[in-house]
N, C-alpha and C positions, 0 to 999 in steps of 0.2 A: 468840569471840575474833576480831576484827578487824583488819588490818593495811594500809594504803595505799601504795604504794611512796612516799615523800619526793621522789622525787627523776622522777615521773609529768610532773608540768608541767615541769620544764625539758627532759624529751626534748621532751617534745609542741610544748614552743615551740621549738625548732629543724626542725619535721617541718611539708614543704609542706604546704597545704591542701587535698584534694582537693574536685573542683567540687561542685557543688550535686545531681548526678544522683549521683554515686557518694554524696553522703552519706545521701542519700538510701535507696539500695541498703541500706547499713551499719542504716540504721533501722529498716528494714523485718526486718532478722538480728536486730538487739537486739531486738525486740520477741517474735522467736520464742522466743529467749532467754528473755527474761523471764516470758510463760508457762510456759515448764519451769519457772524459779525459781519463779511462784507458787504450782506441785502441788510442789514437790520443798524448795523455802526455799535450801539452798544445793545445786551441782551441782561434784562433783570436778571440778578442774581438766584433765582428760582429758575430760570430757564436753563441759565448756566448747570445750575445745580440736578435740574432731571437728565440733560444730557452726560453730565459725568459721570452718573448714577446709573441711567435704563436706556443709554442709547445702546441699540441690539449689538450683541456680541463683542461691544467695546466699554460699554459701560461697566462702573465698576459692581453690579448686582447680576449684570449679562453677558461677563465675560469668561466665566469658567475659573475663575482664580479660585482658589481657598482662601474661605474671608474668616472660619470660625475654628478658632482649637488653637494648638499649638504651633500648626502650617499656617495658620493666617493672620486676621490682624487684631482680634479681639477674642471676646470668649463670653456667652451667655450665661444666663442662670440653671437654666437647663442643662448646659456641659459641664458646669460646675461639679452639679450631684443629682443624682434622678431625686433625692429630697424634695426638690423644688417642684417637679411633677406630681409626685405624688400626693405633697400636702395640696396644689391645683387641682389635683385630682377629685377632692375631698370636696369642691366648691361647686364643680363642675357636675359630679353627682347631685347634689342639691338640687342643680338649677335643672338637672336631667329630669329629676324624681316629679318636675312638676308640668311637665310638656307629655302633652299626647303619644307627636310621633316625634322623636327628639334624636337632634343633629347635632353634632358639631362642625363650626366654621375656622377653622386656623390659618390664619394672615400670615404670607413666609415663614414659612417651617424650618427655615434654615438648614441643617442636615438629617432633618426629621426624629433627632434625640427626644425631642417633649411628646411627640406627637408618641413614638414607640412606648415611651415611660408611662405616658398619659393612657393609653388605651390598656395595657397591662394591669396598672393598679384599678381603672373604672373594670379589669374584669375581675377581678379580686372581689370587687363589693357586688357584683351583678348587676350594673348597670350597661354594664356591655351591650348585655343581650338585649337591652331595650332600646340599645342605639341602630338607629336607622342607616345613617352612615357619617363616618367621617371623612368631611369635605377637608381637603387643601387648596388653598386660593395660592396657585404659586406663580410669577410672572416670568422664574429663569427656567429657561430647557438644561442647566447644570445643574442647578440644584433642585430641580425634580427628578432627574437622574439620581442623585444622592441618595434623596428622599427614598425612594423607588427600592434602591440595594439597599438603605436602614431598616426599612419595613418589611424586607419580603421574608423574614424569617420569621417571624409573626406568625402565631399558629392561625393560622388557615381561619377561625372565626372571624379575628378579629382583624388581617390582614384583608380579606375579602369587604372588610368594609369602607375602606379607602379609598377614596376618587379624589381627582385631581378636577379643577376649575381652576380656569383662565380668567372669570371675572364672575360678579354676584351672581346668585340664583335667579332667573329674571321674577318665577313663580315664590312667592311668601313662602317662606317656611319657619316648623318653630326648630330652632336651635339655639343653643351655648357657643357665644363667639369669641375667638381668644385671638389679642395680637399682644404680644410679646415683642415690644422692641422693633414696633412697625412705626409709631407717631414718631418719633427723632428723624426719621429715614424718609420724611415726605419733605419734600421742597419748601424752602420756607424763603420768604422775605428778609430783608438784611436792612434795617433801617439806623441814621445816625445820625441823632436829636442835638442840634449845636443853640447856643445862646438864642440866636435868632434866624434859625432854620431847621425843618425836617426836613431830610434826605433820603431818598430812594439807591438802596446799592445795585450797581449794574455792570458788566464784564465787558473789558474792550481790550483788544490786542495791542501791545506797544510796539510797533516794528522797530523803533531805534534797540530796546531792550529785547526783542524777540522773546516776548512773553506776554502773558494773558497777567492784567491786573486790575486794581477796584479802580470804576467810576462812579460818581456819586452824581445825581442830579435835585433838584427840589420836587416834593412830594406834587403829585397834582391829581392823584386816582383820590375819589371820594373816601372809597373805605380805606386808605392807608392814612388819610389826613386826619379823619377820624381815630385811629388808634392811636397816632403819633399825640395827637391831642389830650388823649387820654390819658397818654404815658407819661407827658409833659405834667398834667396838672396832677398826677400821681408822684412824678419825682420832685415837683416843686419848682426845680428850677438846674437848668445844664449846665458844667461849669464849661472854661474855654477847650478842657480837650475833648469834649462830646462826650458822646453817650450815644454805644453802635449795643445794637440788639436784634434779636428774629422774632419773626411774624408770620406762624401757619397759616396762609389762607386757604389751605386745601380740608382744613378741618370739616364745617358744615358741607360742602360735598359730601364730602365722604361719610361724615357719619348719616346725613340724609338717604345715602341710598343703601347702607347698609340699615337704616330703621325701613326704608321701604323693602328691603326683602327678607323682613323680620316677620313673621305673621306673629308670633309667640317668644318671647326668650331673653336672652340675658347676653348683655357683651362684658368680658373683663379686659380690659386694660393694662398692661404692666409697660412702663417706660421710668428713665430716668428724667427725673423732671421736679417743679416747685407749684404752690400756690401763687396768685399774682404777687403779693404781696412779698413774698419772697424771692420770686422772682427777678424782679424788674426792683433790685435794689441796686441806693446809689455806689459800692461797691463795683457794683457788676457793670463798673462802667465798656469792659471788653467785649460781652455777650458772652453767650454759650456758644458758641461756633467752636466744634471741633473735629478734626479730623483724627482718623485713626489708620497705623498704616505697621506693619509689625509691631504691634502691641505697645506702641510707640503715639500719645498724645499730643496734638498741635494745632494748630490754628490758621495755617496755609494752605486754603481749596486749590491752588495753582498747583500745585507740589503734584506732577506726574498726574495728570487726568485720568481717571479711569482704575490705578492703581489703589487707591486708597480710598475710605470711608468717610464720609459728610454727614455730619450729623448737628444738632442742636436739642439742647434739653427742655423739654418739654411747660409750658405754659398749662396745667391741669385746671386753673380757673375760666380758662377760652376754652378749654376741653367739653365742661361741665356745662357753660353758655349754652354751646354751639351743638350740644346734647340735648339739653334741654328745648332748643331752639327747634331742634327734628322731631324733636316728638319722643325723647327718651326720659325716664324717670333718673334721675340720679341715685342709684342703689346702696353707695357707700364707696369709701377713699379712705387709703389709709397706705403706711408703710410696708415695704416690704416686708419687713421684719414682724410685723404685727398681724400682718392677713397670714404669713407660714405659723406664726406661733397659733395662732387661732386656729389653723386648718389641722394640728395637728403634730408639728414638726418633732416636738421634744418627745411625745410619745413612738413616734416613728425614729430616732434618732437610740432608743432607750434599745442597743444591741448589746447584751451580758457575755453573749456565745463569741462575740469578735473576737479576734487575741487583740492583742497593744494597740498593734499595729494599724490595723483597720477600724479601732477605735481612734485613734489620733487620727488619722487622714478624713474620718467620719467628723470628727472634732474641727477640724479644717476646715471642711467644706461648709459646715455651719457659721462658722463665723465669718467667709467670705460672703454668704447671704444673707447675714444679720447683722455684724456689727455696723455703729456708725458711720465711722470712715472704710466702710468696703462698700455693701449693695445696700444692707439695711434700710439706713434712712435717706439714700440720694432716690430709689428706687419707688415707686408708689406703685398701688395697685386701684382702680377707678371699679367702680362696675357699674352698666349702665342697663334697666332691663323696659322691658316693653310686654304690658299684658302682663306680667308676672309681680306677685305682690309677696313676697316671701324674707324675712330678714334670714343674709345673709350669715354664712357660720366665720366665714373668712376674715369678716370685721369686728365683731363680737368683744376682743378684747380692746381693741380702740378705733371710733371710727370720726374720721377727721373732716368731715364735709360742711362743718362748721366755719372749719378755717378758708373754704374755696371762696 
């Protein structure tokens, strides 16, 4: 069973053209591609999906491209305004103040903006000096390079405390672990719930069309039939044109082996994403499938392999599960805009000495990370801790774990 998205060529005709080297690049991924297709015929859409994302030096996280700022194809909360650090900041201290020997872990540091912002204002308060070191877990040799020339200006205390890691501490340690915009960016399932079928999305090459497009088969993995079930008797009932959505199964993994090399500490969360409930409404009969590709939103993973970003919005109630499940306490959820105002923001935002000018662009930047229709409220912030029993300052003014 076969399916094309309809509506493929009118994204693609409003999407720049990228040049002749980068298509090139792109060709060079499809072709790797496509040998899996020829041992394999079709490849889950998660497979798909980590190959256009971390296959080495073509994927689109391993390939050296500019993916953040105004060269690339999107832009963080942390390039927005160091605000967003520094109210982090404020949390991060907390959970510092109550660990022995205290670490921080940061999951893709992207150009190392949070990470310079972040260690700058924890030295402001003095928790600097009590930090043992801050780890980055980075998987591109480009943007630890980045990272590397962000940092090295960093006075010498706090620069010296920087290491880089290629994958978890294998030995427990207690730390404050931040990922930022790391949960959308794991490989997720693609499923699409019809009257009288669940369906599994899978990628397979049309040679008449000379393109990569969707195949659908019927579900038969336990745990997929199981969620699809779920979802079913959540939504009620599918109408005839489906009901396509994503499905992390890479979650408990990963939060399991980040709770086993927790001895002590606190992970926070920051991603765009919903409750189940929210979620997986009947609305959202499209899914959150999106790609992003010069600051340009779309919904065609085919579109130049390798060039653009794959993402999907995050499920925070399979989060909270699947947390829970490893052994973590659920510490508090809530909004973006709720955990900065709690951390601090409007107090930190109160500049009298700016002239106009740096107050409006200050004024800007707050409302790109608060209002509702900007980061505000699409964005949440989770905190999950281990051994650590301390109410949180970040949540304070409203904390939503009610709603998971």
């Amino acid at each position: 069973m076969t399916l094309q998205l309809k509506h493929s060529s009118r994204q693609r005709a409003r999407l720049p053209e990228p040049p002749d080297e980068l298509k090139q690049k792109s060709a060079e991924l499809v072709k790797k591609i496509r040998q899996r297709l020829q041992r394999h015929g079709q490849l889950p859409f998660s497979d798909y999906m980590q190959m256009a994302l971390y296959t080495p030096g073509l994927g689109y996280y391993t390939s050296g491209l500019p993916k953040i700022g105004r060269g690339g194809d999107f832009v963080t909360a942390p390039e927005i305004s160091p605000l967003f650090s520094r109210c982090l900041a404020q949390q991060v201290a907390q959970g510092l103040s109550e660990l022995d020997a205290p670490n921080i872990i940061e999951f893709g540091a992207g150009r190392g903006t949070m990470a310079r912002d972040l260690l700058l204002a924890l030295d402001q308060t003095g928790q600097a000096e009590r930090l043992q070191q801050y780890c980055i877990l980075e998987l591109s040799a480009d943007l630890k390079q980045r990272q590397q020339a962000m940092l090295k200006d960093l006075p010498s205390h706090l620069a010296d405390k920087v290491v880089w890691l290629s994958e978890l501490p294998q030995t427990p340690m207690e730390a404050v672990v931040l990922a930022n915009e790391v949960l959308d960016a794991m490989p997720f399932e693609r499923l699409r719930l019809e009257p009288e079928q669940a369906l599994r999305a899978y990628v397979q090459y049309n040679d008449e069309q000379d393109a990569l497009e969707w195949a659908y088969q019927p579900i038969v993995e336990p745990e997929l039939q199981r969620i699809s079930n779920q979802l079913l008797k959540q939504l009620g009932s599918v109408s005839d044109r489906g009901y396509d959505t994503e499905v992390n199964l890479n979650l408990y993994p990963w939060l399991q082996s980040l709770h086993d090399s927790l001895k002590r500490g606190l992970v926070l969360l920051i991603d765009y994403g919903y409750n189940r409930q929210e979620y997986y409404q009947r609305a959202r009969h499209m899914g959150t499938l999106r790609c992003h590709y010069q600051h340009l939103a779309h919904s065609d993973p085919f579109f130049y392999p390798g060039l653009q970003d794959i993402t999907a919005h995050v499920d925070f109630t399979a989060v909270a599960e699947n947390a829970f499940s490893a052994g973590f306490k659920i510490a508090g959820f809530t909004t973006q805009a709720h955990f900065l105002m709690s951390s601090g923001l409007m107090d930190m935002a109160h500049r009298p000495d700016d002239d106009v000018t740096e107050q409006l662009k200050l004024a800007q930047q707050i409302k790109t990370l608060t209002l509702p229709d900007e980061m505000g409220e699409t964005f949440k912030v989770m905190a999950l801790s281990k051994h650590l029993d301390q109410s949180l300052i970040g949540f304070e003014f409203r904390d939503l774990r009610h709603q998971l």
